[in-house]
C-alpha positions in Angstrom: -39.0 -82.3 -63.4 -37.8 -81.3 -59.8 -40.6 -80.3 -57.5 -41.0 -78.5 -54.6 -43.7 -78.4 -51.8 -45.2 -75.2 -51.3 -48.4 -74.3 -49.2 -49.0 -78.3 -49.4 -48.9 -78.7 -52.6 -46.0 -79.4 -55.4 -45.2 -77.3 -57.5 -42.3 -77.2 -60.3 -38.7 -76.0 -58.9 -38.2 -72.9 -60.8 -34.5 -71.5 -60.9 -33.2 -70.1 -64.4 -32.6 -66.8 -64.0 -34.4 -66.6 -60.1 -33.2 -67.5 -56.7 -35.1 -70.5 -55.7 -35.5 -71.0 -51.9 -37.2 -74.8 -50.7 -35.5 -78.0 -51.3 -36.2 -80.5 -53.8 -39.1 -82.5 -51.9 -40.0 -84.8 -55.2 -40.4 -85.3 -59.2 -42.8 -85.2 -61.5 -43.2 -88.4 -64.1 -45.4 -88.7 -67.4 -44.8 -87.8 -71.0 -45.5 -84.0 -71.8 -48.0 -85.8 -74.6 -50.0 -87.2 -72.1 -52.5 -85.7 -70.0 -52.0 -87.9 -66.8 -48.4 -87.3 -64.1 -47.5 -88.5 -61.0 -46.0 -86.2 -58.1 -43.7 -88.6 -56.2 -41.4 -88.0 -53.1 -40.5 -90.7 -50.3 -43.6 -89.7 -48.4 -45.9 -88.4 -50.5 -47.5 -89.2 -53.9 -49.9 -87.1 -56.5 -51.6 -88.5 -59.2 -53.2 -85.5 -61.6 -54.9 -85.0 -65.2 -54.4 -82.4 -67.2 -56.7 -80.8 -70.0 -60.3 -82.2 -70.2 -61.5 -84.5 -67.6 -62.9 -87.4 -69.4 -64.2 -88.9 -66.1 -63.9 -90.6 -62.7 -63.5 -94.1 -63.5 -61.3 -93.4 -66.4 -58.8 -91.4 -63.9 -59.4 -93.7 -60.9 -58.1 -96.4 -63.5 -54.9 -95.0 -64.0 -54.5 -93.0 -60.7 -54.3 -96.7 -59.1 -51.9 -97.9 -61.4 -49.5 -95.5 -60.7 -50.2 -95.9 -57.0 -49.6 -99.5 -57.5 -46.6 -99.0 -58.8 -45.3 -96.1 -56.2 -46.5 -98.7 -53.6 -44.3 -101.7 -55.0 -41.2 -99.0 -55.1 -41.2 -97.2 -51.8 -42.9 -99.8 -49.4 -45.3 -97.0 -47.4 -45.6 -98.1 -44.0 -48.7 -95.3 -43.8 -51.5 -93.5 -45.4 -51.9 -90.5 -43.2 -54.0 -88.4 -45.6 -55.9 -88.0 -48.7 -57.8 -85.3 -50.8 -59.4 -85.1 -54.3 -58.7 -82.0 -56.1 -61.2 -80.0 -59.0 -60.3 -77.5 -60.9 -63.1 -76.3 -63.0 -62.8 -74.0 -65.5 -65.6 -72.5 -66.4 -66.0 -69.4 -69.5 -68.0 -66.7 -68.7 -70.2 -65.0 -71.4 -68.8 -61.5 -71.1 -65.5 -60.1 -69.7 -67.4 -58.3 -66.9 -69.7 -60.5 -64.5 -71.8 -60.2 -61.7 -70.7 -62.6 -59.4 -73.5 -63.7 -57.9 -75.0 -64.9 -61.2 -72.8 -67.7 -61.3 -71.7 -68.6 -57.6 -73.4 -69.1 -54.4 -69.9 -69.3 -52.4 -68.1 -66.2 -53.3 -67.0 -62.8 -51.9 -69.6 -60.0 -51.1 -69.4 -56.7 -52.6 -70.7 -53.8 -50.6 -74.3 -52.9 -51.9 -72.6 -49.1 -52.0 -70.3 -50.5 -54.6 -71.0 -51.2 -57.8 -72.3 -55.0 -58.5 -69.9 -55.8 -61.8 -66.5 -57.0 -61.0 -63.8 -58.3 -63.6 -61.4 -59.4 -61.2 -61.8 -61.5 -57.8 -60.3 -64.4 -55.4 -61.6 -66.1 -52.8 -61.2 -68.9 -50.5 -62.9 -70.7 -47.8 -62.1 -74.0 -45.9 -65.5 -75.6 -44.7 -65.4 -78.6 -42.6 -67.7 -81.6 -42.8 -67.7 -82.5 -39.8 -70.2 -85.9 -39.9 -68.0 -87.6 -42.9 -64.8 -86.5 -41.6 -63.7 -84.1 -44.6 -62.0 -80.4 -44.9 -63.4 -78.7 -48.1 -60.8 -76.0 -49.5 -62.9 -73.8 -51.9 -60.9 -71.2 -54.3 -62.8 -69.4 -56.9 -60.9 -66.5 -59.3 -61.4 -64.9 -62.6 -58.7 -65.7 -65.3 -58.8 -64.0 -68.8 -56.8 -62.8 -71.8 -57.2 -60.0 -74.1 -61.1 -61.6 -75.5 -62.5 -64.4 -73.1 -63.1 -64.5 -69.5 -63.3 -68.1 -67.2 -64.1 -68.8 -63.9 -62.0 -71.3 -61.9 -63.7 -73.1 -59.2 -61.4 -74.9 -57.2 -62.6 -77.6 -54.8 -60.0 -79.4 -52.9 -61.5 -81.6 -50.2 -59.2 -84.1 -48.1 -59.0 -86.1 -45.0 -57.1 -87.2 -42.2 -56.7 -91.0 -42.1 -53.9 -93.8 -40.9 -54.2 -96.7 -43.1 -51.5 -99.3 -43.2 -50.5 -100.3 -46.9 -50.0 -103.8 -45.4 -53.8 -104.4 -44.4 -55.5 -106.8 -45.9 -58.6 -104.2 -45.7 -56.1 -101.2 -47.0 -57.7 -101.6 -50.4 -61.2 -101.2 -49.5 -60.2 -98.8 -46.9 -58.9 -96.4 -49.2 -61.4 -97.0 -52.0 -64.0 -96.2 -49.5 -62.3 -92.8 -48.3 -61.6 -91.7 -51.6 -65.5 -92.3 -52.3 -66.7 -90.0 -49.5 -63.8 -87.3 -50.3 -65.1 -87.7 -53.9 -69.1 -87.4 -52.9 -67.9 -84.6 -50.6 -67.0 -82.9 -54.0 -69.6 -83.8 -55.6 -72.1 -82.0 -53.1 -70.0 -78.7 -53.0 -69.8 -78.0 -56.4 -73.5 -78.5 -56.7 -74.0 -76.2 -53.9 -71.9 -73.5 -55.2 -72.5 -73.1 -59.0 -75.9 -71.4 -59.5 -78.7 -72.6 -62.6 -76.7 -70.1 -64.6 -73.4 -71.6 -64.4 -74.6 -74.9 -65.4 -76.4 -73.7 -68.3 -72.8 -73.1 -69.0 -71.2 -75.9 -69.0 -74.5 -77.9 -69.9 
């Protein structure tokens, strides 16, 4: 599937029946039965799951696999970056919510307004200065017609140069991907409230 880089990150190229601006910046491989893909360009590669996250070893497995392999095709002379991405998705009990019941990070609604809200987006990027790490957090509402979910998005990355050719790359990047992963780690926990892990207990 041709993909396109937008707002730094790929998405699929779009064009029947639409005028697609962007060029194509990389493809998508994987099976539509399976849950893990690769996002590959010359310069950049993705490695996602979709549906339920099983966990972090099982995905680390197979997310440096594929690397291996995208590493043996194109030859990278440089790692300049890397990020972890979470998207949780998270149902809410009733379609209407007070916000505040189920984040800590989120957006503040005027104490002259009513508290209730059934729509929202936010997002904030918080640095961690001491580890090196940019935390991208993104929280919204999506629903249907009878269920309502939160999505908490955490997206934490960092700047690095890392030469594929070093015989410390591996640890290198196994160690970065462990803070960016920890970083995470601590901003979920500091965002979600008692009540939103009762939820997904």
């Amino acid at each position: 599937m041709p993909m396109q880089l937008v707002g730094g990150q790929f998405v699929p190229l779009v064009t029947d029946g639409l005028d697609a601006t962007g060029e194509l910046v990389g493809y998508s491989l994987g099976l539509r039965e399976q849950s893990h893909m690769s996002f590959v360009s010359l310069d950049r590669f993705a490695f996602a799951q979709r549906g339920h996250y099983v966990g972090w070893d099982s995905f680390d497995s197979a997310a440096d696999a594929a690397w291996s392999r995208y590493k043996a095709v194109t030859r990278p002379v440089l790692v300049s970056g890397a990020s972890v991405r979470f998207v949780n998705h998270i149902p809410m009990p009733t379609q209407v919510v007070e916000i505040r019941d189920y984040l800590r990070t989120t957006v503040e609604v005027s104490a002259y307004l009513p508290q209730s809200v059934s729509d929202m987006f936010m997002q904030v990027e918080v640095p961690f200065v001491e580890v090196g790490t940019i935390a991208r957090i993104s929280s919204a509402f999506t629903q249907n017609a009878d269920s309502l979910a939160l999505l908490l998005d955490i997206d934490v990355r960092a700047d690095v140069a890392l030469s594929p050719r070093s015989e410390s790359f591996d640890a290198d990047l196994r160690a970065t991907l462990a803070t960016l992963r920890n970083t995470k780690n601590y901003v979920f926990e500091a965002c979600i409230t008692d009540a939103t892990r009762g939820l997904i207990g």
